[in-house]
Every structure is written in structure tokens, then in C-alpha cells.
MARPAMAR-921207 format. One record per residue (C-alpha): x, y, z. Coordinates in steps of 0.05 Angstrom, whole numbers, plus 5000, padded with zeros to 4 digits. Layout:
<pts>
XYZ
...
</pts>
This chain:
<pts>
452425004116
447725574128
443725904054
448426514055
455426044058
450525683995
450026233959
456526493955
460125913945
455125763889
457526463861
464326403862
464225623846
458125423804
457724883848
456124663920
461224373962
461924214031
467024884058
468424514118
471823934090
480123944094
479124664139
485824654182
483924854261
481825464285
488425454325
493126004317
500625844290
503026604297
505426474367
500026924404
499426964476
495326504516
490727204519
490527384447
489426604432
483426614478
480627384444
481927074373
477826364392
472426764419
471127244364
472226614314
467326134339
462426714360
462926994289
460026204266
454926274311
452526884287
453626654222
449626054238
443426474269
443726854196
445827504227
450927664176
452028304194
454428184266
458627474239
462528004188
465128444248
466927844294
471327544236
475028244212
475528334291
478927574301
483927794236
485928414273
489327914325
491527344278
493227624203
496226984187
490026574204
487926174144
481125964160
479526694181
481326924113
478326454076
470926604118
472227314106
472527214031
465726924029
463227584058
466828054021
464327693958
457427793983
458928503981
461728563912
469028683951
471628273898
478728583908
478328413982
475827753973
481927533922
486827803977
484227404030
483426743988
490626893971
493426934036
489926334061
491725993993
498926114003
498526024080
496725234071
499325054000
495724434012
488924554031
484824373969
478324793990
482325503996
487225333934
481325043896
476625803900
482226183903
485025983830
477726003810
476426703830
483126883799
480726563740
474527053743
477827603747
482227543688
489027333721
490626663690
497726693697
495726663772
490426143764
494725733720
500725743780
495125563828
491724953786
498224613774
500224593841
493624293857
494223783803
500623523831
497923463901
492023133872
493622643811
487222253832
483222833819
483722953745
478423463730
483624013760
486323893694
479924083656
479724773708
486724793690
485924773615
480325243623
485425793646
490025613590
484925733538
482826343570
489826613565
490426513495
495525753498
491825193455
498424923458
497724823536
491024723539
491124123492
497223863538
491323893599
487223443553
491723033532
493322833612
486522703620
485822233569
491621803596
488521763667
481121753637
481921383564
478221683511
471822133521
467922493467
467823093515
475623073514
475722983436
470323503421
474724063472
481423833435
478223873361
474924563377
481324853400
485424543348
481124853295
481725553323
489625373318
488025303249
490524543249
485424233216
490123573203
489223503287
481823583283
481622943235
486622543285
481722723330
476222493304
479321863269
481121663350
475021743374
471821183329
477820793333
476720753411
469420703402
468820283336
461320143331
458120793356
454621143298
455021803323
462421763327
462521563255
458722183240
462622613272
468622443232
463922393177
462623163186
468923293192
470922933129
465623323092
469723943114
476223623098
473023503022
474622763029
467222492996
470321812987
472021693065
465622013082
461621553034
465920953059
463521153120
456521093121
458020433084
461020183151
454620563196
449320313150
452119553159
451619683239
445520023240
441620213176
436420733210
441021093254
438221813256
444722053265
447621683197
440721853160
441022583180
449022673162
448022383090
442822873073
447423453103
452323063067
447123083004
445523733012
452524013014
453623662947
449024052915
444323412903
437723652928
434523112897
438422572941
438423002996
430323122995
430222362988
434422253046
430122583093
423222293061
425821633085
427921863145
421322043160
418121523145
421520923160
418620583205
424320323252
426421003268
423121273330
419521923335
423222333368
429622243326
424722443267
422023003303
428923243310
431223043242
424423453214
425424023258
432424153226
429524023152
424224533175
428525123203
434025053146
427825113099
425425773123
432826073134
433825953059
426726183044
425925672985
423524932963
417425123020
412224772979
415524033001
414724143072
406524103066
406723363031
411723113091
407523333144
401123013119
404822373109
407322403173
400122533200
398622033170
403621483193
403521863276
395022203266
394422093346
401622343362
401823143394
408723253384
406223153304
401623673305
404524183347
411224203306
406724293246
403024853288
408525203297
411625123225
404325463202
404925963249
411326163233
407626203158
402526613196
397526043170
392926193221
386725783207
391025113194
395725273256
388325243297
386024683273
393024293293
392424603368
385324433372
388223603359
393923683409
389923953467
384323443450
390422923447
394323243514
389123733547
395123823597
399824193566
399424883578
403325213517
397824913461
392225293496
397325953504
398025913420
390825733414
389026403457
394626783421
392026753359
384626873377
387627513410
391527693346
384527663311
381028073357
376427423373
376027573445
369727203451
374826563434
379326743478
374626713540
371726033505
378325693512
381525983568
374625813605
375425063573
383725063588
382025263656
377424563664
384324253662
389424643688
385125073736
392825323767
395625683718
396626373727
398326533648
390626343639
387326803685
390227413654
389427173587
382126943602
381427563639
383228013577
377427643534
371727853581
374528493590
373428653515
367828443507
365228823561
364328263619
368028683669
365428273735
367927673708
373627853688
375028283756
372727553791
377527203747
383827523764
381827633846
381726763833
388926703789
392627083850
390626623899
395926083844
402226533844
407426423896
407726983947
414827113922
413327263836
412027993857
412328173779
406927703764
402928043826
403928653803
401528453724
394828183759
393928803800
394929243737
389928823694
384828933743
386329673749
385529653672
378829303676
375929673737
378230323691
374329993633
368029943669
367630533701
370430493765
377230973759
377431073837
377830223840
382530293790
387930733815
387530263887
389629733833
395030123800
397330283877
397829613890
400929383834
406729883840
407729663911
409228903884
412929233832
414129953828
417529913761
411929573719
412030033666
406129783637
402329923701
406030623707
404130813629
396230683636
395530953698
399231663689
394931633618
388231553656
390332033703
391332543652
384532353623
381532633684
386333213688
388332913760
394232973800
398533183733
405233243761
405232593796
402532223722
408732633693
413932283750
410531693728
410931683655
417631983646
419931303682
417230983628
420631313580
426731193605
425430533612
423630443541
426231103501
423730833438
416730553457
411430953419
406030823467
409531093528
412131683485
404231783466
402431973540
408232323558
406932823506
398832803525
401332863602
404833543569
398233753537
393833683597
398434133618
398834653570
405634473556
404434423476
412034643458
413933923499
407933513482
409533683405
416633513414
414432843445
408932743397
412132723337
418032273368
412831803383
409331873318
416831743282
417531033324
410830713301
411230323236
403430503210
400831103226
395531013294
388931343291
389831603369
396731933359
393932303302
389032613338
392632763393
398233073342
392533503313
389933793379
397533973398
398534343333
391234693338
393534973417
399735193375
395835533328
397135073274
390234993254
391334783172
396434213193
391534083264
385333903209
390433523168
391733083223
384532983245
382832763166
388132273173
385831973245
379531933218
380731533138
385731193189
378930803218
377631343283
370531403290
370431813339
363832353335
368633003376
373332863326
368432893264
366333643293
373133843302
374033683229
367334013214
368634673250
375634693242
377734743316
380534373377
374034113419
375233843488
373833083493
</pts>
């Protein structure tokens, strides 16, 4: 099968499967001439061939051209449906898969994507029709019925849909899948006695498996039956007394009870008992850890449990990273560094420790960090793209502009010919750094370049129509570029920024006040740039009292700039 049959099969199906298998032949039933026969073979096998050679195009014609002769063909219809599906035809495509559907009643293939697209599109009475007859041609195929319960739950019948299961079960025995689809539609039925039954024959199938006890345990909890649930983990604990799955239940089961204390205690053990493995306490910890910060209270126990757990695991990464992230999330920088700077000592290979150690050098303004560990991440992983631009961004600001220019020239040569956005990000970068030393003309061939890979990159678009205006150069085409990026993002203060500056280069103060104050009404503290800007606009409008006003603030608002200290001084708009 060619890798356009692939992909539309893979559409329609979400899976691949061989289209050839079951096909009827290509020979007409329709009682055509010995002529037409010949005409409709030719056009049929020359429309494979094409189809085969990838020329889609030409394969498309040949097929509609072999229907013209045979309407009734199956196999023609059913290759037709795969290209009218490529062409978002969808109404097309359901015809023909019906007509070849209902042409051979038993050909699985054309039955099979015909009830699934029917299913797609919402008719499930159809799909339903279509599903049974396939399970009754195929009772050794029993995951029709799981399609066919799908449908059934689509249209609304639990009643039905249980009655697929239910089938399944007979020809399979029990499965938790099975029992977990039956319980989740019996509790939207509101039939919460069925959930239990559920449950209860789950573990009486499968007698010794914990997590089948817990599940009924759960459900038990629900049900308000505390003395099955605690006879329960009786039964769990004699099989298997550090289960993660029984330890982690009890302390929901704790928890839900109100007793923190025997909850709290619950997971201390869990944590540290010593036959449990690590990632079933990682997983157990994880959910302590999230529940904790949802709630937003009893945060002062989750310090003690990671240093005990440091202490038991000090050389393991998964330790420290999950306590990076739970500091990070308490924007406990200093501590969250300190645990990255273990876990890429312990596992120098994994990229997303040196990302967070970068990220929060970046979100300090310690750019000189940033090029110190992307320079030392790159020792190790010298292909990944992420740490060229990052590494890339520290030299820029602190003014090491060839290196940083050399740096990203050396990351393209690791991204796959086909990421055109991540292209186009590089290419903007070094427009931004070539811009930052003083090279605007090297710049722009950046931003050109960039847009090429990836002409909506509206970070790309937003700096260079703002440089642009800088300069006062080619105004209308940094207009056509920023208004994209206000469509893009109508509420990004930034982009709103040079839209309204674009406006003022142009002596368009009416707009760029409109657009100024917009942008000024979408940032959350007030920025030292836009308040300058909003003071020039209102001093070409004539505004000076509220133009000086807005300079004062730009300035107590940490702008140091020395033009805007004499506009404040003599009270009038200065050009930059």
C-alpha cells in the first residue's frame, strides 16, 4: 500500500490495515459488453498504477472515469472513497462506501469503514445496522462488538451498549477493560447497585489481584460501605502488605474519613517502606503532592517527606527532580537549583533538568548562567536544538553577539529539514541578535528568511515591523506585518505596542492612541516603554499635561532613558 492509501485509511480508521485483503475482483457483474468490460479494466488497473507512481491527481480521474461505465462496481467505489476523503468530500466518500457496503454485504473491509465513517459523522442508527450485520458474519471477531457498543453509547442506549459488553465477556471471560466500560456507563445510568456487581465480579474472577480489590474498594468508599472497604484491605494486606495500590487507597480511604492524622500516616509509610519500589512511591508522592497544593493547606509536611526520602534514595534523579518541580511550583528558586544541579550531575543526559536549570537563570536575568550551563549542557547533549537558542539568548544579553550569531548558524545544522517552525525561530533569533549588535541590514536577511520557513511566526513578524519603524523604513510593509500579529494574538500587549508605534511613525496619532491605550489596558503592571510611547502620542495630540504625566511615570517606573529625562525637563516630545 502506497503513503497516500496510509494516510487515509489511518484517518478514517485510526488504524492500518491491509485494504487489499477480502477485495472482490475487478470484474464487472453489471453485464457490460465485452467493450465496456475492456474500457472499465483499463481505466481500473491504470488508475492503480497511477496511484502507485503517487500521481494522485491523474489515479482520481481514471477511477470516477471507470465508475462512469460500471456504477455498480464495488471496488471502484470503495477506491473512490479514499480520495474523496482526502479531499474533505466527506459526503461523497459516505455514498460510495455505502454503495459498495451494500453491494457485497459480506466484504468485511468495505462494511468495516463504511459503519466507521457513519459513525463519524453522527449517523449511529446507520452504523449500528452496519456493525451488527458484521458481528453475525463474524462471531470470531468479537471486538465488532466493542465498535458496535461504541455506536450505541454514542446514540444515547447504555442499555444496548452494556448488552455489546456483556457478549464480549461470554466469548472473552472477564477483562478489567470490559468491567471498567460497563461500570462507567452504568453510573451515568445512574445504577450505582450495577457498578458494585461490577466491581464485586471483577475480583471474584480475579481473586488475588490487589488492584481489583481496590477498585471495589473505591467504589465501596462511594457506596459508604467503610466496613466492606476495611474488610477489604484486611484480605489485600494478607496477600500483599506493601501493595502501592492498597497503601495509596487507604489513605484516600483515610483522607475521605476526615482522619488526616491516619491518612498523613498512611502515606509516611508508604514512603518509606522499604519493600515498596520507587516508582510506585514516586507515584504515590506525586498524588500527595498535587492534592496538597490544590487544597492550598497542611504544605509545611511536604518539606520533612522529601528530606527523608533524600535521605533513604540521595543518589536517585527521579528524587530530586520531583522535589524540583514541587519548589518551583513554590517559586523556591534557590532550593529548586540546587536539586537540578544533583540530577544533571546524577543523569547529565536528560535534557529537561538543564531546560529548568536555564529557565530559571533566565527568569533572574542571570544571563551570564545561562550561557554557563547551556555551554556545559551542550558538553553532553551537543544535538539539541532547545540549547542553542537558549544558549544563544545568554550571549546575546550580555553583549557576545558573535558567539551567539556562531551558536545558532551551529544548532540549525541539528533540526530536521522538515521542523520549518523551529527554522524559522533560529532565523528570527539571529535577526534579533544581528539587530542587537548593530547590523539591521543582516538582520532583516534573517527576518526574510525566517518568514520564508514560516511566514506566520509572529514573533519574527512583531520585531521586525518594530525595528523597521525604528528606522522609519518601508512603513507600510511593517504595518501589513504587524497587523498580522494582531490578529493573531488580539490581546497580546506587545504586538498591540508596535502596531500603535507603526501608527506614530506615521503620523497616525488618532490610531496609534487608540492602539496604545488597548495595549496599555492588556498588561498587568504598567511597562516603562509603553508609557513613553503613550506620552509621545498624547504630546503629537497636543496633550502635553497628560504627555509629561506619562513620561514621570516611565521614568519612577525604572526607564532611564537620558531623551526621556529632557522631554520631562522641557516639557516636549524629542525625537529618539
Amino acid at each position: 500500500m502506497n503513503k497516500f492509501k496510509i494516510t487515509v485509511v489511518l484517518l478514517l480508521c485510526g488504524l492500518l490495515m491491509s485494504c487489499g485483503t477480502g477485495r472482490k475482483s475487478i470484474k464487472a457483474e453489471s453485464g457490460l459488453s465485452p467493450q465496456e468490460q475492456r474500457k472499465f479494466d483499463y481505466f481500473f488497473l491504470e488508475a492503480l498504477r497511477m496511484n502507485s507512481l503517487e500521481k494522485e491527481d491523474a489515479a482520481f480521474d481514471l477511477l470516477k472515469r471507470a465508475a462512469e461505465i460500471d456504477t455498480a462496481s464495488a471496488v471502484v467505489q470503495y477506491e473512490l472513497s479514499t480520495y474523496y476523503l482526502q479531499v474533505g468530500q466527506t459526503e461523497k466518500a459516505y455514498n460510495s462506501l455505502h454503495a459498495a457496503a451494500e453491494k457485497e454485504k459480506d466484504n468485511f473491509w468495505y462494511n468495516t469503514l463504511y459503519a466507521r465513517l457513519a459513525s463519524r459523522l453522527g449517523q449511529y442508527d446507520e452504523a449500528i445496522r452496519v456493525y451488527k450485520r458484521l458481528v453475525a458474519q463474524n462471531p470470531g471477531k468479537p471486538e465488532i462488538n466493542y465498535s458496535l457498543a461504541e455506536a450505541y453509547v454514542n446514540k444515547g442506549d447504555f442499555k444496548e451498549a452494556i448488552a455489546c459488553y456483556d457478549r464480549l465477556e461470554e466469548s472473552m471471560g472477564k477483562m478489567d477493560l470490559i468491567t471498567a466500560q460497563k461500570m462507567a456507563l452504568y453510573h451515568k445510568a445512574g445504577d450505582e447497585k450495577s457498578v458494585i456487581a461490577e466491581a464485586e465480579k471483577l475480583v471474584a474472577a480475579y481473586p488475588k489481584n490487589i488492584a481489583y480489590m481496590m477498585l471495589l474498594a473505591d467504589v465501596y468508599i462511594e457506596a459508604g460501605r467503610d466496613s466492606d472497604v476495611l474488610e477489604l484491605y484486611k484480605k489485600a494486606e494478607e496477600e500483599d502488605p506493601n501493595n502501592g495500590y492498597l497503601l495509596l487507597s487507604r489513605a484516600g480511604y483515610y483522607e475521605k474519613k476526615g482522619d488526616i492524622e491516619a491518612y498523613e500516616a498512611e502515606i509516611h509509610n508508604a514512603l518509606l517502606n522499604m519493600n515498596l519500589d520507587i516508582e510506585t512511591k514516586l507515584r504515590i508522592f506525586t498524588t500527595y503532592i498535587s492534592d496538597k497544593l490544590q487544597k492550598k493547606e497542611n504544605l509545611d509536611q511536604i518539606e520533612p517527606l522529601f528530606k527523608e526520602m533524600l535521605e533513604i534514595y540521595p543518589q536517585e534523579e527521579s528524587v530530586h527532580k520531583l522535589y524540583a518541580s514541587y519548589l518551583l511550583s513554590r517559586q523556591e528558586f534557590d532550593k529548586a537549583k540546587e536539586q537540578l544541579s544533583v540530577a544533571v550531575d546524577l543523569n547529565p543526559a536528560n535534557i529537561e533538568s538543564w531546560m529548568q536549570l536555564m529557565g530559571i537563570a533566565m527568569n533572574r536575568k542571570d544571563f551570564s548562567s545561562v550561557v554557563e550551563t547551556g555551554k556545559r549542557a551542550l558538553t553532553y547533549l551537543p544535538e539539541e536544538k532547545d540549547l542553542y537558542l537558549y544558549t544563544s539568548v545568554g550571549y546575546s544579553q550580555t553583549g557576545s553577539y558573535d558567539e551567539a550569531a556562531a551558536l545558532l548558524e551551529k544548532g540549525l545544522g541539528y533540526v530536521a529539514k522538515e521542523d520549518v517552525n523551529t527554522i524559522s525561530d533560529f532565523y528570527g533569533q539571529l535577526g534579533d541578535v544581528y539587530h542587537s549588535a548593530g547590523k539591521p541590514e543582516k538582520a532583516y536577511e534573517a527576518y526574510e528568511k525566517a518568514l520564508e520557513y514560516n511566514s506566520r511566526n509572529v514573533g519574527v513578524l512583531n520585531n521586525y515591523s518594530y525595528y523597521l519603524s525604528l528606522e522609519k523604513k518601508d512603513l507600510q510593509k511593517a504595518e501589513r506585518m504587524s497587523a498580522e500579529t494582531v490578529k493573531a494574538e488580539p490581546d497580546n500587549a506587545t504586538f498591540l505596542d508596535t502596531y500603535a508605534w507603526i501608527f506614530f511613525q506615521q503620523g497616525n496619532y488618532t490610531l496609534a492612541k487608540l492602539y496604545m491605550e488597548s495595549a496599555m489596558s492588556k498588561t498587568k503592571e504598567e511597562s516603562p516603554d509603553m508609557l513613553e510611547h503613550y506620552g509621545d502620542i498624547l504630546a503629537k495630540l497636543g496633550q502635553m499635561e497628560e504627555a509629561v504625566e506619562n513620561w514621570k511615570k516611565s521614568k519612577e517606573a525604572g526607564n532611564e532613558s537620558p531623551v526621556l529625562k529632557k522631554k520631562i525637563e522641557l516639557k516636549k516630545y524629542i525625537e529618539p
